[in-house]
SEVEXDO-149429 format. One record per residue (C-alpha): residue number from 1; residue in three letters; x, y, z. Coordinates in nm, 4 decimals. Example, Ala and Ser with C-alpha at 12.3 -4.5 7.8 and 13.67 -1.06 7.14 Angstrom:
// residues 2
<vexmi><n>1</n><res>ALA</res><u>1.2300</u><v>-0.4500</v><w>0.7800</w></vexmi>
<vexmi><n>2</n><res>SER</res><u>1.3670</u><v>-0.1060</v><w>0.7140</w></vexmi>
//
This chain:
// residues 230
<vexmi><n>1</n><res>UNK</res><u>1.1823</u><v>4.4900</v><w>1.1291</w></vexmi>
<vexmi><n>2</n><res>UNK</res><u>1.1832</u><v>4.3709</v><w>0.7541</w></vexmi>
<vexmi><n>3</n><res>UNK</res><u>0.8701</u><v>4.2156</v><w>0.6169</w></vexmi>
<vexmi><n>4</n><res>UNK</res><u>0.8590</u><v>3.8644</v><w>0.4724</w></vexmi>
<vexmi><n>5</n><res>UNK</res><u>1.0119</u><v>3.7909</v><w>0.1673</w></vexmi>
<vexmi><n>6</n><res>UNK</res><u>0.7580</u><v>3.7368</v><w>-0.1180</w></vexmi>
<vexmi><n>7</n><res>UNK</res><u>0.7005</u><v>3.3681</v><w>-0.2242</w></vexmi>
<vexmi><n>8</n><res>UNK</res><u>0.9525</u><v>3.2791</v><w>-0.5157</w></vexmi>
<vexmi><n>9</n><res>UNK</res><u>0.7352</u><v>3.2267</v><w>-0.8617</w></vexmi>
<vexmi><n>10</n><res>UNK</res><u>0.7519</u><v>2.8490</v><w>-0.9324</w></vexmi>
<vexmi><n>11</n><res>UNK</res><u>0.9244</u><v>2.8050</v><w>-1.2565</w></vexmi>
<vexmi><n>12</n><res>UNK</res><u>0.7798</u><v>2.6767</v><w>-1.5431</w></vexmi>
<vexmi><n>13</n><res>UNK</res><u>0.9111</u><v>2.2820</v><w>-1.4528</w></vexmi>
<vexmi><n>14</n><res>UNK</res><u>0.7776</u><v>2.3273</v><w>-1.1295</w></vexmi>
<vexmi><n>15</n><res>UNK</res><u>0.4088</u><v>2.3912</v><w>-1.2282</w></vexmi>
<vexmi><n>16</n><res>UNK</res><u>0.3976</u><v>2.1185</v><w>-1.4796</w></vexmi>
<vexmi><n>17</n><res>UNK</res><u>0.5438</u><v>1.8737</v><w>-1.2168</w></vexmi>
<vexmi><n>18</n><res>UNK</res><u>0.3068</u><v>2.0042</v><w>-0.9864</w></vexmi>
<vexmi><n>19</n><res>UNK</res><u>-0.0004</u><v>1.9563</v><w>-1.2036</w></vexmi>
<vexmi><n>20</n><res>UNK</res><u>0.1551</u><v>1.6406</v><w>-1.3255</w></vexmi>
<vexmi><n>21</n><res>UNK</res><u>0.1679</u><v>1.4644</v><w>-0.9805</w></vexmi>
<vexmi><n>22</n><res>UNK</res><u>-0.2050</u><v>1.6332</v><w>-0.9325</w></vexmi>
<vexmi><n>23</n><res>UNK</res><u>-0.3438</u><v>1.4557</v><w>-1.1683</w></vexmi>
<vexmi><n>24</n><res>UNK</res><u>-0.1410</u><v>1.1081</v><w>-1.0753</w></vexmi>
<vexmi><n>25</n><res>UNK</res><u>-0.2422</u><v>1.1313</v><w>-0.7128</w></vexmi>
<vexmi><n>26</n><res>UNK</res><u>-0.6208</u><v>1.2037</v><w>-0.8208</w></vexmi>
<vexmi><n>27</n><res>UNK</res><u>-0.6374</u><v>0.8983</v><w>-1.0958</w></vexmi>
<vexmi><n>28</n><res>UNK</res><u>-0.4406</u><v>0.6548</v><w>-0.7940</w></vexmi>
<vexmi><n>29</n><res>UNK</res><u>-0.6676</u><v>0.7724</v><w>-0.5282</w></vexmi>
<vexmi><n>30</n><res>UNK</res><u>-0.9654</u><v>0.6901</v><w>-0.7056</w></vexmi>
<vexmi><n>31</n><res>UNK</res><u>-0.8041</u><v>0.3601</v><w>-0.8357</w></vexmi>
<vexmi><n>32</n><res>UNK</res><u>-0.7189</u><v>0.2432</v><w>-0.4947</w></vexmi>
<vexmi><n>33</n><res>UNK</res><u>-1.0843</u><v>0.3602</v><w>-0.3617</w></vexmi>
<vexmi><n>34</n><res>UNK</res><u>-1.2326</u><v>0.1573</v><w>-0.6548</w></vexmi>
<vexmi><n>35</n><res>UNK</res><u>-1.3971</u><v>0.4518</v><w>-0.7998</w></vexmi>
<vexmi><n>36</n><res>UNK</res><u>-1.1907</u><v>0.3391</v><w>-1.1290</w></vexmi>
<vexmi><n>37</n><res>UNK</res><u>-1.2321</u><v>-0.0566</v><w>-1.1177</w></vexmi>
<vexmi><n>38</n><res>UNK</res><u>-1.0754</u><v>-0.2937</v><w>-1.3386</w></vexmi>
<vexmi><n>39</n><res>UNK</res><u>-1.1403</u><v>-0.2253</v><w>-1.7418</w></vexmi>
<vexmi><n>40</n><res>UNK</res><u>-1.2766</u><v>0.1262</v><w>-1.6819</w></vexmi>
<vexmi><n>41</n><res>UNK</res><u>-1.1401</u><v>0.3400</v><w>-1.9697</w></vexmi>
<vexmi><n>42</n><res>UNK</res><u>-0.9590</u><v>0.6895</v><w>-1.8572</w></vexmi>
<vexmi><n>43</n><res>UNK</res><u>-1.0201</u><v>0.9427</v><w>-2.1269</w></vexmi>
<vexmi><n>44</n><res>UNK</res><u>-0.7665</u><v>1.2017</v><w>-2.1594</w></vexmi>
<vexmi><n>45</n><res>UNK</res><u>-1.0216</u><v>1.5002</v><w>-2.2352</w></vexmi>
<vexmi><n>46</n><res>UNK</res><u>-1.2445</u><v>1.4139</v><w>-1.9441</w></vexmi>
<vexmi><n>47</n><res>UNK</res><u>-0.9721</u><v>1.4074</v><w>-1.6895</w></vexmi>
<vexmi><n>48</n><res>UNK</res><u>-0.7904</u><v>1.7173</v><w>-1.8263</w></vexmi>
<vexmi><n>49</n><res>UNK</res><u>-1.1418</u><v>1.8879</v><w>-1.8185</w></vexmi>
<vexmi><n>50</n><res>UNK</res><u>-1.2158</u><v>1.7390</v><w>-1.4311</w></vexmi>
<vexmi><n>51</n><res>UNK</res><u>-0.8799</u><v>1.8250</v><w>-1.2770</w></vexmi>
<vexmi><n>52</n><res>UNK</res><u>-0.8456</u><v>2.1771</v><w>-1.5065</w></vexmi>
<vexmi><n>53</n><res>UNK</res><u>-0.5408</u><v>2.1222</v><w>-1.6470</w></vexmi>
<vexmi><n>54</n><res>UNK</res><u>-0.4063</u><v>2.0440</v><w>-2.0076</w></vexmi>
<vexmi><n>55</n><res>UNK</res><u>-0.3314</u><v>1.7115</v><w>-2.2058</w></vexmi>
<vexmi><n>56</n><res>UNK</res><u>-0.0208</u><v>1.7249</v><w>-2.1195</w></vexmi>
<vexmi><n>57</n><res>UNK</res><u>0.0373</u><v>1.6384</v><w>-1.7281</w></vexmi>
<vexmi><n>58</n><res>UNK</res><u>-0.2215</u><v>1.3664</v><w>-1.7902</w></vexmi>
<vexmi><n>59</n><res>UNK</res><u>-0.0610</u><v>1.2282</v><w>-2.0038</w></vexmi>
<vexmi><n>60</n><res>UNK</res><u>0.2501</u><v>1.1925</v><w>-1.8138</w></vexmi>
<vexmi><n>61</n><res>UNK</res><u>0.0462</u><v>1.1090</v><w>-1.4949</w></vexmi>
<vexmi><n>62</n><res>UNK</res><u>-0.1007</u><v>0.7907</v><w>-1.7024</w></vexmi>
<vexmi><n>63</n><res>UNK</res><u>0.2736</u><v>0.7198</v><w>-1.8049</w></vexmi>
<vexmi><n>64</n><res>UNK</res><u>0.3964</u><v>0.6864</v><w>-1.4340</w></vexmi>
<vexmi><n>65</n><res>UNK</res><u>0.0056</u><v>0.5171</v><w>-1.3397</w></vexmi>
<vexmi><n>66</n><res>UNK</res><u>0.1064</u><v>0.2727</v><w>-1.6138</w></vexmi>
<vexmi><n>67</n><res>UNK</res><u>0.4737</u><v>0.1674</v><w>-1.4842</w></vexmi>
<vexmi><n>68</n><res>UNK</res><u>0.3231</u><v>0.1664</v><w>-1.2331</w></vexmi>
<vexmi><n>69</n><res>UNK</res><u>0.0719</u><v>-0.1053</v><w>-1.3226</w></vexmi>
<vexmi><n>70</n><res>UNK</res><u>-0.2213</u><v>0.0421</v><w>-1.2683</w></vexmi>
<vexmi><n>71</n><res>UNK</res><u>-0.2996</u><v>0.1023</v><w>-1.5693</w></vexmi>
<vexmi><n>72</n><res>UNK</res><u>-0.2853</u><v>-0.0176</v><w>-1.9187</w></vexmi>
<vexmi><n>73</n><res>UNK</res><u>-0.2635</u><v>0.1458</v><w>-2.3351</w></vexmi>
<vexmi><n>74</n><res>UNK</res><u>-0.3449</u><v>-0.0731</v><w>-2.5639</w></vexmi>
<vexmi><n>75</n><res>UNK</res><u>-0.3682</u><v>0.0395</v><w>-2.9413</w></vexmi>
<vexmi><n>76</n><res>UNK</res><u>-0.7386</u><v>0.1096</v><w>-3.0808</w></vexmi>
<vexmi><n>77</n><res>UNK</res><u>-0.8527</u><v>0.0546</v><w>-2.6940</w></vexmi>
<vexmi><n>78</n><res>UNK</res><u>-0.7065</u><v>0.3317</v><w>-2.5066</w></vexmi>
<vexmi><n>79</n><res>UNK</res><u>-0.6326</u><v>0.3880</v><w>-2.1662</w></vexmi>
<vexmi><n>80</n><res>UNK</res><u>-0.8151</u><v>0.1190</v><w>-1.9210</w></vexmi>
<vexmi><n>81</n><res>UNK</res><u>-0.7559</u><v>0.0234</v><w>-1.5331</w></vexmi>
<vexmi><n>82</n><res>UNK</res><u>-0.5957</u><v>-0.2705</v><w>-1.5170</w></vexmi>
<vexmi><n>83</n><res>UNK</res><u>-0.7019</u><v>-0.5641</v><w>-1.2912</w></vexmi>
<vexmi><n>84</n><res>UNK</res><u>-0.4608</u><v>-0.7044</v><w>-1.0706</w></vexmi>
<vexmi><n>85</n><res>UNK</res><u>-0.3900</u><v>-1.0209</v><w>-1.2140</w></vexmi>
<vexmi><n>86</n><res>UNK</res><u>-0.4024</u><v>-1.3617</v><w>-0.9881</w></vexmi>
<vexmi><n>87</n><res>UNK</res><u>-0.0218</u><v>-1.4080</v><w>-1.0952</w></vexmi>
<vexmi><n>88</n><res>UNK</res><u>0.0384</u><v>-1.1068</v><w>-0.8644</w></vexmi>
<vexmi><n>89</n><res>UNK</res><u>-0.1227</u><v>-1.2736</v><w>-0.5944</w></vexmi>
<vexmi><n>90</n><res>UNK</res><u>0.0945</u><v>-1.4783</v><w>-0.4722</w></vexmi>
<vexmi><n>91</n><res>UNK</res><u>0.4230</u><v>-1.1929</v><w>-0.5664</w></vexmi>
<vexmi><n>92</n><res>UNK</res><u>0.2430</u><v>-0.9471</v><w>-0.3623</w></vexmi>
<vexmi><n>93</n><res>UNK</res><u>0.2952</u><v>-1.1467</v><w>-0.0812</w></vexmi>
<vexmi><n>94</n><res>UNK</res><u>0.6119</u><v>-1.2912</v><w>-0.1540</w></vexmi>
<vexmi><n>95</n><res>UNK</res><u>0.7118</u><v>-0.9200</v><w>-0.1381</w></vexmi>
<vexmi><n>96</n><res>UNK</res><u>0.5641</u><v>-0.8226</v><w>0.1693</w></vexmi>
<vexmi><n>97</n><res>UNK</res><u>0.7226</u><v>-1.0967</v><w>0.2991</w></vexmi>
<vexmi><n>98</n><res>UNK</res><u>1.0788</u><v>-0.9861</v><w>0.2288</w></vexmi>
<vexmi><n>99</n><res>UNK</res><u>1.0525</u><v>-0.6262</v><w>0.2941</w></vexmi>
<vexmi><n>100</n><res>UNK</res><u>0.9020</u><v>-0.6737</v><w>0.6085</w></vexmi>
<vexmi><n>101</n><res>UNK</res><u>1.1328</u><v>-0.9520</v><w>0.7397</w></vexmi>
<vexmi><n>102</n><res>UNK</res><u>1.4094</u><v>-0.6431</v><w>0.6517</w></vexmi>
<vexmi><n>103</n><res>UNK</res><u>1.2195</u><v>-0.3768</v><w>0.8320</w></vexmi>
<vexmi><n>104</n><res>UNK</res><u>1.1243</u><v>-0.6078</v><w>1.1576</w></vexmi>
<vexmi><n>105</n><res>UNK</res><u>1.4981</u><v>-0.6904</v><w>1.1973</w></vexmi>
<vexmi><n>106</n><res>UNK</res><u>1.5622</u><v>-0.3268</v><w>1.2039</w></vexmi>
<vexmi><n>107</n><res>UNK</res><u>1.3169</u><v>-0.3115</v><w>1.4630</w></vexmi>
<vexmi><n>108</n><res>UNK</res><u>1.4676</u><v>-0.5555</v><w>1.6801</w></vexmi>
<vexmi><n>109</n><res>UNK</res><u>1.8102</u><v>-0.3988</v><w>1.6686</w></vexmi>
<vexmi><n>110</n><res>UNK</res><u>1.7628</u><v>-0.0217</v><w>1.6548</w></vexmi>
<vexmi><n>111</n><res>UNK</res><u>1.3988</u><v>0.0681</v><w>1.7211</w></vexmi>
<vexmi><n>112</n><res>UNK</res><u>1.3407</u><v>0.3116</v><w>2.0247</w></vexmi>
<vexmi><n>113</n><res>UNK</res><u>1.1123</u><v>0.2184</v><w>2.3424</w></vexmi>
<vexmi><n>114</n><res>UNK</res><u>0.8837</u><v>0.4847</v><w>2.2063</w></vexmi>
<vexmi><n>115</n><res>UNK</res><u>0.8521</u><v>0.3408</v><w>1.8616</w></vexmi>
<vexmi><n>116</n><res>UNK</res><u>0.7656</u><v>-0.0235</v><w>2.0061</w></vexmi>
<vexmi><n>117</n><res>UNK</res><u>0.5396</u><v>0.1483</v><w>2.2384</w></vexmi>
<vexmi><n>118</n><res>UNK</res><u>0.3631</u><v>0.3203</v><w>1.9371</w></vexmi>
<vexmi><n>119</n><res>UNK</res><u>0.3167</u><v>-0.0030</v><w>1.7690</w></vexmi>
<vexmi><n>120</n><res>UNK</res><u>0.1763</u><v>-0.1740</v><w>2.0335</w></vexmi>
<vexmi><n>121</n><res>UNK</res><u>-0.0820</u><v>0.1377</v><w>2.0893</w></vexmi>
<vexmi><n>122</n><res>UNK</res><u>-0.1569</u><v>0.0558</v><w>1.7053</w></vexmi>
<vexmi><n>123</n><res>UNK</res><u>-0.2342</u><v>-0.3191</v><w>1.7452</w></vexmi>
<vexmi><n>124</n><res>UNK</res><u>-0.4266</u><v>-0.2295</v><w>2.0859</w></vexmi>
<vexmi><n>125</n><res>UNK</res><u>-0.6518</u><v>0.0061</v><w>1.8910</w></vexmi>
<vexmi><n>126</n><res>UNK</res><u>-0.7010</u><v>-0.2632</v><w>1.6113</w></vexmi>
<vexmi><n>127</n><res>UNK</res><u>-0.8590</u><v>-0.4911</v><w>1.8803</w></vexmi>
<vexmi><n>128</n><res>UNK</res><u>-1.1467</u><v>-0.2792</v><w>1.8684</w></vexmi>
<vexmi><n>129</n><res>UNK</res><u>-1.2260</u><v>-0.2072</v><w>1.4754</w></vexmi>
<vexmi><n>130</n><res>UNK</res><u>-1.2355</u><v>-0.5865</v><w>1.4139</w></vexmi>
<vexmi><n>131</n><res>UNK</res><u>-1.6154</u><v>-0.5622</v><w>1.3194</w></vexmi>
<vexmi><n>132</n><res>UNK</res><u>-1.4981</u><v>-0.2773</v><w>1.0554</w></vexmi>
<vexmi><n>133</n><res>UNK</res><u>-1.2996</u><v>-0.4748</v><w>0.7920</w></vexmi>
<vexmi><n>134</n><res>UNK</res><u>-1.2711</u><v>-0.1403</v><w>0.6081</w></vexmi>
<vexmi><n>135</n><res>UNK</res><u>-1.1547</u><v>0.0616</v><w>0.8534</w></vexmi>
<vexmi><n>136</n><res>UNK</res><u>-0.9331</u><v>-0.2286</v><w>1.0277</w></vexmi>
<vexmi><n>137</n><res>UNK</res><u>-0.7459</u><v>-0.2689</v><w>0.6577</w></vexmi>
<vexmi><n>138</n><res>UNK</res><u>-0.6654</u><v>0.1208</v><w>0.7014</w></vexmi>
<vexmi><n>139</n><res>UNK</res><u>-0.5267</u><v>0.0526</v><w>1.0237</w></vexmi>
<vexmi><n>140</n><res>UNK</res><u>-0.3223</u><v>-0.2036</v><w>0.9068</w></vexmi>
<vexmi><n>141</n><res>UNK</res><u>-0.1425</u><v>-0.0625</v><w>0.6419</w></vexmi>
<vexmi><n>142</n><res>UNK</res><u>-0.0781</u><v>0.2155</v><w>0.9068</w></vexmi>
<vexmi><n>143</n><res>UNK</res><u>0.0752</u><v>-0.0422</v><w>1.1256</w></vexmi>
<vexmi><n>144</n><res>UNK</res><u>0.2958</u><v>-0.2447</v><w>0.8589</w></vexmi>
<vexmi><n>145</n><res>UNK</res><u>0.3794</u><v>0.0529</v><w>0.7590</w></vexmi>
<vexmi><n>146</n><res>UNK</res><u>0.4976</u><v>0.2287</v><w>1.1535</w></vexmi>
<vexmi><n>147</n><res>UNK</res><u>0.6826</u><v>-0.1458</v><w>1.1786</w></vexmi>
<vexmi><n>148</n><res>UNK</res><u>0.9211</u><v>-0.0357</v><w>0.8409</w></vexmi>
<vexmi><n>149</n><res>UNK</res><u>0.9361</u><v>0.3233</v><w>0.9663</w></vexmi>
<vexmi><n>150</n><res>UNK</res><u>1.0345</u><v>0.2427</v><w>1.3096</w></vexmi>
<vexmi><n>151</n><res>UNK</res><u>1.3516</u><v>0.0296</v><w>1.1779</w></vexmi>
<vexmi><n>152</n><res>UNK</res><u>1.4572</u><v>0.3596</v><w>0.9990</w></vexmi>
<vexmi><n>153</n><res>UNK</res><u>1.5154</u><v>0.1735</v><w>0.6773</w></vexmi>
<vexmi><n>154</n><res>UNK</res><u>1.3514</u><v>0.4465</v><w>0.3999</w></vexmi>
<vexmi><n>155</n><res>UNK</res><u>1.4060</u><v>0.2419</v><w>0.0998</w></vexmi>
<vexmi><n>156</n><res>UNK</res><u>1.2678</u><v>-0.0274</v><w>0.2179</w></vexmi>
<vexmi><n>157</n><res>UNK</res><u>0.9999</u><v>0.1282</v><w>0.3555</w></vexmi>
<vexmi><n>158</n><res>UNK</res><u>0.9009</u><v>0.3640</v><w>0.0192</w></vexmi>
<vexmi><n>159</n><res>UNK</res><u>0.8904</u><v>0.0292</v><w>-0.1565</w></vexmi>
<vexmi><n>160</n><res>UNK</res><u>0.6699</u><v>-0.1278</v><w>0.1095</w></vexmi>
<vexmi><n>161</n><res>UNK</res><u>0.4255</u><v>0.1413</v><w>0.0651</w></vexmi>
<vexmi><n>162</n><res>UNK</res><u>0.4148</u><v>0.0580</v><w>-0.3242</w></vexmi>
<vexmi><n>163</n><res>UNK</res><u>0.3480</u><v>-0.3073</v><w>-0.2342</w></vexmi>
<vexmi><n>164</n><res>UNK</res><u>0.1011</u><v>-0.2147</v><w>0.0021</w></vexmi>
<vexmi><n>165</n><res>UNK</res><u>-0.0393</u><v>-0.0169</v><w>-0.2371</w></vexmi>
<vexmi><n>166</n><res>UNK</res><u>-0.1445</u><v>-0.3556</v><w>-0.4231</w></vexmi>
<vexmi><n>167</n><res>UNK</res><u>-0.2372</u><v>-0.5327</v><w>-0.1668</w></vexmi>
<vexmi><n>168</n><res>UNK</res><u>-0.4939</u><v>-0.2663</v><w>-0.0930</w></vexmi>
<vexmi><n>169</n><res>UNK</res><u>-0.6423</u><v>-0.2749</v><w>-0.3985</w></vexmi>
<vexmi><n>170</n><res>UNK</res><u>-0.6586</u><v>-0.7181</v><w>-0.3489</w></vexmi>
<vexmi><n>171</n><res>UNK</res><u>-0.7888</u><v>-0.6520</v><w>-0.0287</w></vexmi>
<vexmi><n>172</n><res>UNK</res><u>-1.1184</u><v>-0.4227</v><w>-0.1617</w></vexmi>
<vexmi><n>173</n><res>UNK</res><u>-1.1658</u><v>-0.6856</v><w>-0.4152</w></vexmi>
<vexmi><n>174</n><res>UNK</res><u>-1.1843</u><v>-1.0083</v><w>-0.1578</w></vexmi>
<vexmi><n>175</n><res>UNK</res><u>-1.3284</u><v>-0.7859</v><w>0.1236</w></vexmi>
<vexmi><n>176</n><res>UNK</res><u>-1.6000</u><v>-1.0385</v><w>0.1695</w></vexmi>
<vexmi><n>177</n><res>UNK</res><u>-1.4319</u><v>-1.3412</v><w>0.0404</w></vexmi>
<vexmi><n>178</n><res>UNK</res><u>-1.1091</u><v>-1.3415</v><w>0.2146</w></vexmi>
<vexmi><n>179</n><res>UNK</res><u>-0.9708</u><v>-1.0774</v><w>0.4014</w></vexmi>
<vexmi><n>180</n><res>UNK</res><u>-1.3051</u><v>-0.9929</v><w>0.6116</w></vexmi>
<vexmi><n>181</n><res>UNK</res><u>-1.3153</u><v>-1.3610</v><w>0.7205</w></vexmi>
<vexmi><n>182</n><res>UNK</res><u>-0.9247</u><v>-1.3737</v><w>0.8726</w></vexmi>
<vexmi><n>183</n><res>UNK</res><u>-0.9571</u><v>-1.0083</v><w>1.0522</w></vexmi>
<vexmi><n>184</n><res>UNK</res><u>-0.9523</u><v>-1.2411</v><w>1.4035</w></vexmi>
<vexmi><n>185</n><res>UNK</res><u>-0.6410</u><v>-1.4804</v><w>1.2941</w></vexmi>
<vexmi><n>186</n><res>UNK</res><u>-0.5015</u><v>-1.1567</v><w>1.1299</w></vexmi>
<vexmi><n>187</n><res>UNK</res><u>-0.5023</u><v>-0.9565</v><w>1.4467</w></vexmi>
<vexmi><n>188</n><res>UNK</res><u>-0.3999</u><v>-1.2257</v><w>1.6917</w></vexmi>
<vexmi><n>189</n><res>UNK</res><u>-0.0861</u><v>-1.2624</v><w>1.4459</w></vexmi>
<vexmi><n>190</n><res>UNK</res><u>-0.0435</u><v>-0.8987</v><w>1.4604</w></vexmi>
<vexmi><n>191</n><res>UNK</res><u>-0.0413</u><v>-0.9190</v><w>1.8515</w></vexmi>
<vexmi><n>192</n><res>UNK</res><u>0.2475</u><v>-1.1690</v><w>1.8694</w></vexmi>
<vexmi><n>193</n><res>UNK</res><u>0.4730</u><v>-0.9649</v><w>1.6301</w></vexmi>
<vexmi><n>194</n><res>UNK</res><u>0.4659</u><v>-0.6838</v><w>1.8434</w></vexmi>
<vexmi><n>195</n><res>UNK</res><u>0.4929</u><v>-0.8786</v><w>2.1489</w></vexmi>
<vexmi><n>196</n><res>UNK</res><u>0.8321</u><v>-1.0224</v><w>1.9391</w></vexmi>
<vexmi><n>197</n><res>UNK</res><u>0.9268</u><v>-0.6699</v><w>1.8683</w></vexmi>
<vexmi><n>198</n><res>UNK</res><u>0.9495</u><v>-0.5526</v><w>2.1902</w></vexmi>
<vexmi><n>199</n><res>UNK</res><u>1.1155</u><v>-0.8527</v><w>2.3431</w></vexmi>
<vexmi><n>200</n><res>UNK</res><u>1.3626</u><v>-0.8032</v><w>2.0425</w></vexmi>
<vexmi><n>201</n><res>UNK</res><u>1.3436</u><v>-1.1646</v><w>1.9646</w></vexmi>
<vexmi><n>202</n><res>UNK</res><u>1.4483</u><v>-1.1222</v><w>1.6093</w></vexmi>
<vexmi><n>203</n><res>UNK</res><u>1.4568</u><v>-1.4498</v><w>1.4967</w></vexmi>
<vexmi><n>204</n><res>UNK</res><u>1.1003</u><v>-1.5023</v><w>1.6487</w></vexmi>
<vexmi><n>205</n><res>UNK</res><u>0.9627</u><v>-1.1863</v><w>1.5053</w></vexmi>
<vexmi><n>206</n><res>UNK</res><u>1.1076</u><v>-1.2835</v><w>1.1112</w></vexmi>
<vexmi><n>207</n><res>UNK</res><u>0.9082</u><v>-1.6364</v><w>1.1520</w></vexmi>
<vexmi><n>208</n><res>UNK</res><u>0.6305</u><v>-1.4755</v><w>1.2646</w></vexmi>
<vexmi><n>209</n><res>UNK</res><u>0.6362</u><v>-1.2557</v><w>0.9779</w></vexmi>
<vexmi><n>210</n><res>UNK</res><u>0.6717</u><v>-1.5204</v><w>0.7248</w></vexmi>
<vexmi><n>211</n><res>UNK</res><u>0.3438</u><v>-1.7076</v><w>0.9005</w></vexmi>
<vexmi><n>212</n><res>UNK</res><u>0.1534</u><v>-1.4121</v><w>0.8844</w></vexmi>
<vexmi><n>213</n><res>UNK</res><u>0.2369</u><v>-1.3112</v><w>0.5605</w></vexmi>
<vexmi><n>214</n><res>UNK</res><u>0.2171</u><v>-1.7216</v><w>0.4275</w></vexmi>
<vexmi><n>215</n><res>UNK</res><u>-0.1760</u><v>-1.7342</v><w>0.5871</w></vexmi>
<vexmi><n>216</n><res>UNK</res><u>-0.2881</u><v>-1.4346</v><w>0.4344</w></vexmi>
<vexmi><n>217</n><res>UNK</res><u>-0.1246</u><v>-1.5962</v><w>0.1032</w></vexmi>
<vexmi><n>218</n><res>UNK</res><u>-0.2929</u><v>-1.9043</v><w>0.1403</w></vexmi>
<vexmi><n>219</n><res>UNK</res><u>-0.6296</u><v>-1.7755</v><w>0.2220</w></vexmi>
<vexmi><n>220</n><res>UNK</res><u>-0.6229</u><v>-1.5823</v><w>-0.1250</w></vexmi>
<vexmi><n>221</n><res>UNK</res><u>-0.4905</u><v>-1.9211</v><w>-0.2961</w></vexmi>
<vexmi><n>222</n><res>UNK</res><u>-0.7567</u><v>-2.1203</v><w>-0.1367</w></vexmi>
<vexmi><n>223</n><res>UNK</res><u>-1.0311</u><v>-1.8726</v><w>-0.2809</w></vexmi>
<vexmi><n>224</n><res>UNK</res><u>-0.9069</u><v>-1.8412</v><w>-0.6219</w></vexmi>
<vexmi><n>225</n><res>UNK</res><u>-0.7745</u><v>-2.2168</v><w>-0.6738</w></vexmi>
<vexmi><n>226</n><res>UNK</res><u>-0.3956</u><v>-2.1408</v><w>-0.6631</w></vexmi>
<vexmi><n>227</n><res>UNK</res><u>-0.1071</u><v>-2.3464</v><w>-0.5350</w></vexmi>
<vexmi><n>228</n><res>UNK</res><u>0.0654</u><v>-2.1757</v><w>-0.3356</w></vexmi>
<vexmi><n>229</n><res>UNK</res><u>0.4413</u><v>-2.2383</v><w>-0.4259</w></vexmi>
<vexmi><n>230</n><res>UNK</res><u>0.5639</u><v>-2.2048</v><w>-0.0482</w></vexmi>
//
C-alpha cells in the first residue's frame, strides 16, 4: 500500500495571500469586537510585529479593510478606524431590507422542510437568551444569516454577511441605547417570519421583513434624531 503523498509546497502567491488575509481577518475581528473603536490609529510596524509577518500583507490587508470601510488613510494622519457614520444608518437597513426580502422569497419557494425546521429551532433557542443582548445579537446574525442560506441564493447571501457585518458593529455601539431595549419586539418579529416561512406565505413573509427591518430603522432614527425617509 503506497504512503500519502507529501503536502504540495505553497507557492510563493499562496503564502503572501495567506498572510495577507491573516492579517485582514485579525484587524476585522478586532474591529467588529471593538477592540479597535472608532479613530484608533493602526500602525503598520506594530501590527507586522504582532501578527509576525512583513509590511507588506498589512499593507494590503488595510487596502481591502479600507474598501471595505472600515478603515480610513488620510495624509499626515495615517491609518485610523473609521466610525460608522449616521448616513449609513439608515443604508444599512435599507440593505438588509432588500437582500433579505430576496433570500425569504427563496425560502418560500425552494427551501427544504429541514431548513424551515432549522430556523424555527434557531428562533426557539433565541426565546431563551433574551436577557443576553450580546449573545442574542450573535444568534441573530446566525439566523438572518440560515434564512439567506436556506433560499440557496450565495450572492446574495455573501453580500448579506458584509451588511451584517455593519450592522454588528451599530449594534455594539447602541447596545444599551437601542438594540438592548427592542430584543422583546425584535424576537416576537422574528417568530412570525418563521411562522411565514414555513406556511410559505411569501407575500406575508416579504412585509414582515420590511416591518422588521423598518422598526429596527426607526428605533436607531429615533435615538440619533434622524428622519427616517421610509
Amino acid at each position: 500500500m503506497k504512503g500519502a503523498a507529501p503536502p504540495k509546497e505553497l507557492s510563493a502567491a499562496q503564502l503572501r495571500g495567506r498572510k495577507q488575509d491573516k492579517v485582514y481577518e485579525a484587524l476585522r475581528t478586532r474591529i467588529l469586537d471593538g477592540d479597535l473603536r472608532a479613530g484608533a490609529r493602526i500602525r503598520i510596524e506594530e501590527v507586522s510585529r504582532d501578527l509576525d509577518v512583513s509590511h507588506i500583507p498589512v499593507r494590503e490587508a488595510l487596502k481591502r479593510l479600507q474598501a471595505e470601510g472600515y478603515v480610513s488613510n488620510e495624509p499626515f494622519v495615517g491609518t485610523t478606524v473609521t466610525d460608522l457614520p449616521i448616513e449609513w444608518v439608515e443604508e444599512v437597513f435599507e440593505l438588509l431590507e432588500a437582500l433579505e426580502t430576496i433570500g425569504a422569497r427563496a425560502v418560500c419557494r425552494s427551501a427544504p422542510d429541514e431548513s424551515l425546521a432549522e430556523i424555527r429551532a434557531t428562533v426557539d433557542r433565541m426565546d431563551d437568551l433574551i436577557d443576553d443582548p450580546d449573545a442574542w445579537s450573535h444568534a441573530n446574525v446566525e439566523l438572518h444569516e440560515l434564512i439567506s442560506s436556506a433560499g440557496g441564493k450565495l450572492l446574495t447571501g455573501r453580500m448579506l454577511n458584509s451588511v451584517l457585518d455593519n450592522w454588528d458593529r451599530l449594534r455594539r455601539r447602541y447596545l444599551s441605547e437601542v438594540s438592548g431595549l427592542r430584543l422583546a419586539e425584535a424576537q416576537a418579529e422574528h417568530r412570525a417570519i418563521a411562522e411565514a416561512l414555513e406556511a410559505r406565505d411569501e407575500e406575508t413573509v416579504v412585509r414582515l421583513v420590511r416591518e422588521h427591518n423598518r422598526a429596527a430603522l426607526g428605533a436607531y432614527a429615533r435615538h440619533l434624531g434622524l428622519t427616517a425617509h421610509r
